[in-house]
Structure formats: C-alpha cells, structure tokens
C-alpha positions, -999 to +999 in steps of 0.1 A: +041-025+020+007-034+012+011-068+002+033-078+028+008-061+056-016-090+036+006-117+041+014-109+076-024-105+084-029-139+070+000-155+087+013-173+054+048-177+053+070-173+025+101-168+015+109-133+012+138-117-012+146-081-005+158-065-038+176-033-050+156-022-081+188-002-093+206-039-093+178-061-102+187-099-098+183-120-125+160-142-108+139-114-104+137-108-143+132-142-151+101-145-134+089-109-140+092-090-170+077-062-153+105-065-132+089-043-105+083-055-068+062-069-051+065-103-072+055-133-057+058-166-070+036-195-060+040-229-059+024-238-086+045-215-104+021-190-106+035-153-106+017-123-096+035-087-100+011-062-090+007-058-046-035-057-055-035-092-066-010-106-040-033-088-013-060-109-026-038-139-028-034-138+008-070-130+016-084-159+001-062-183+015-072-168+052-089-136+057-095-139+100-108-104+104-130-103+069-112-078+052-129-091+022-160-080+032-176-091+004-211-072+010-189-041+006-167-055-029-181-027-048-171-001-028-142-011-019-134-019-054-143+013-064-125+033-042-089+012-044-095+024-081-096+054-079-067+055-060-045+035-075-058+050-113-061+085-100-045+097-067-018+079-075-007+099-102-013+136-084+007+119-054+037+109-076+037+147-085+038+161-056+060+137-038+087+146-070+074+178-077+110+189-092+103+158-121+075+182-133+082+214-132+054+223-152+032+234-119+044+239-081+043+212-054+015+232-040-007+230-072-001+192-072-010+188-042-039+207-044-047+184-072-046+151-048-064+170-017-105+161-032-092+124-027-080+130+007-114+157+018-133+118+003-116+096+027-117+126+061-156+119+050-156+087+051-136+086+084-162+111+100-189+081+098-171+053+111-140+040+122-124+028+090-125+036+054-156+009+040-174+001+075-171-001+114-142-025+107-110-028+089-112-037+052-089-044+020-090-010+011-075+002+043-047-017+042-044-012-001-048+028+003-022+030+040+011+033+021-007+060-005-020+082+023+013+078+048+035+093+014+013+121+004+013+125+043+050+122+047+060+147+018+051+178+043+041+163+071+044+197+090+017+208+068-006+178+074-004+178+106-025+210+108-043+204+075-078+195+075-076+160+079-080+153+118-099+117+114-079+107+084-047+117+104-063+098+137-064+067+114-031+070+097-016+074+132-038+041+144-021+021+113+013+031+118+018+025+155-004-012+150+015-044+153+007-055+119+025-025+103+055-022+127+060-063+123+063-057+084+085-024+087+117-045+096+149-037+072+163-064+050+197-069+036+194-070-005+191-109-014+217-123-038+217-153-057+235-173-036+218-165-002+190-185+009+158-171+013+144-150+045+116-165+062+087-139+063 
C-alpha cells in the first residue's frame, strides 16, 4: 500500500503484477528470494523487496509535494523505525491475537497504544506526523495505523485518538489512497502486465 501510494504520488508508471502469496509465481521467486511483495524491478535490473526502499525509489525520481523533507530526515527516519522495528510487532499481535495465545488481544494492544498516545501528540501540533505538511512517514506509517485501527475499529473510534483518527480519516477518503485501493486479478505468466 505504501509503496504503491509512492508511485502514484510520483506519477511513475510501471507495470504492475498482482500476486497471490499462497501461489507465488515463479517470476516472482526468480527475482526475489525474499519472495515477499512489494518487489519491484527496475530497468536496470535492479530489484528492491522491501516497500521503504521502493518509497524512496519513487521520491527521488519526483517528489512534487517534498515528502522528503530532507530538513526533517532524522525524524522522520527515526520514527518510520520505530514503527516498522517496534509497533510493528505489537500490531501483528494484536491483529492475530489467537497466533499468540500467550497474552489477550487486550494486553497486545495495550502493548502498541504508547506508539499510537506518540503519534495523537504529534498530531495535536500540526497537521501531519513530521510538520505542517505531508511527509514520507505519513504515507510509510498509513497502512500500520489503518490495521491496528481496523482490528476493533468500534473501540477506536471512541479511544483516545481524536486527531490521529481525524488524520487516518483525511488519508483514507484522499484521492491518492482511493486511486491505489483498486482490486487486481492475480497475474499469471502469460498475461501481460497492468499498467499502474
């Protein structure tokens, strides 16, 4: 989601292959062994397998609305760390609590809530996560905060996250995301590429 929100912002095209990780394609393991998605592969043969780096990929190429911000790298750096190293893990608990039965949902989620009290902060100084305008750790932390949102989102909508649910909210109805949220049929090997 990330990286394609990325692409899209940066209106490169590509050609986009939607696969079925329970069915991966060979193509997809010969240029991965990761074999995980988002891979791109660039012209030049060059391969990227993790969303961060095909984010920046895109931004360098053309960033219109400075989502590098590069007067802000350190804090944005800092905080797509901790949560892709650290939030990410609490919210894979509680998202499949039942995988780790060790502790309840609630206690897991309790466990990713000081990340999510960190961003409402942020949010009650300005308009976005970094500054007064959008940056690459909006767009790298969106799909992270719409699934710990989405795994009781009855809950979050009365939890104590009113600015950090105003700016989910603002995401999730914007053009960018709804323009990257169209379904694809799974690509097979002898199916030409979808323009993205």
């Amino acid at each position: 989601m990330r990286a394609r929100m990325a692409i899209r912002y940066s209106n490169i095209q590509v050609e986009l292959r939607e696969v079925a990780l329970k069915n991966k394609p060979p193509a997809l393991l010969q240029v991965s062994a990761k074999a995980t998605v988002p891979v791109l592969v660039c012209q030049d043969g060059t391969v990227l397998d993790e969303s961060l780096d095909i984010m920046h990929w895109a931004l360098m190429q053309n960033d219109p609305q400075n989502w590098l911000q590069i007067d802000h790298t350190s804090d944005i750096t800092s905080l797509i760390r901790d949560n892709d190293q650290h939030f990410k893990t609490h919210l894979d608990h509680y998202k499949y609590a039942d995988r780790y039965p060790e502790h309840s949902p609630l206690y897991y989620r309790q466990q990713a809530e000081p990340f999510m009290t960190a961003l409402e902060q942020r949010l009650c100084n300005q308009p976005f996560l970094i500054s007064e305008s959008a940056s690459l750790a909006d767009i790298a932390l969106l799909p992270f905060v719409r699934q710990f949102a989405h795994v009781d989102l009855n809950w979050f909508e009365s939890a104590p996250y009113p600015k950090l649910r105003s700016w989910l909210n603002d995401w999730l109805s914007s053009d960018l995301f709804l323009s990257i949220m169209h379904k694809y049929p799974c690509w097979e090997e002898h199916q030409p590429a979808i323009t993205f």
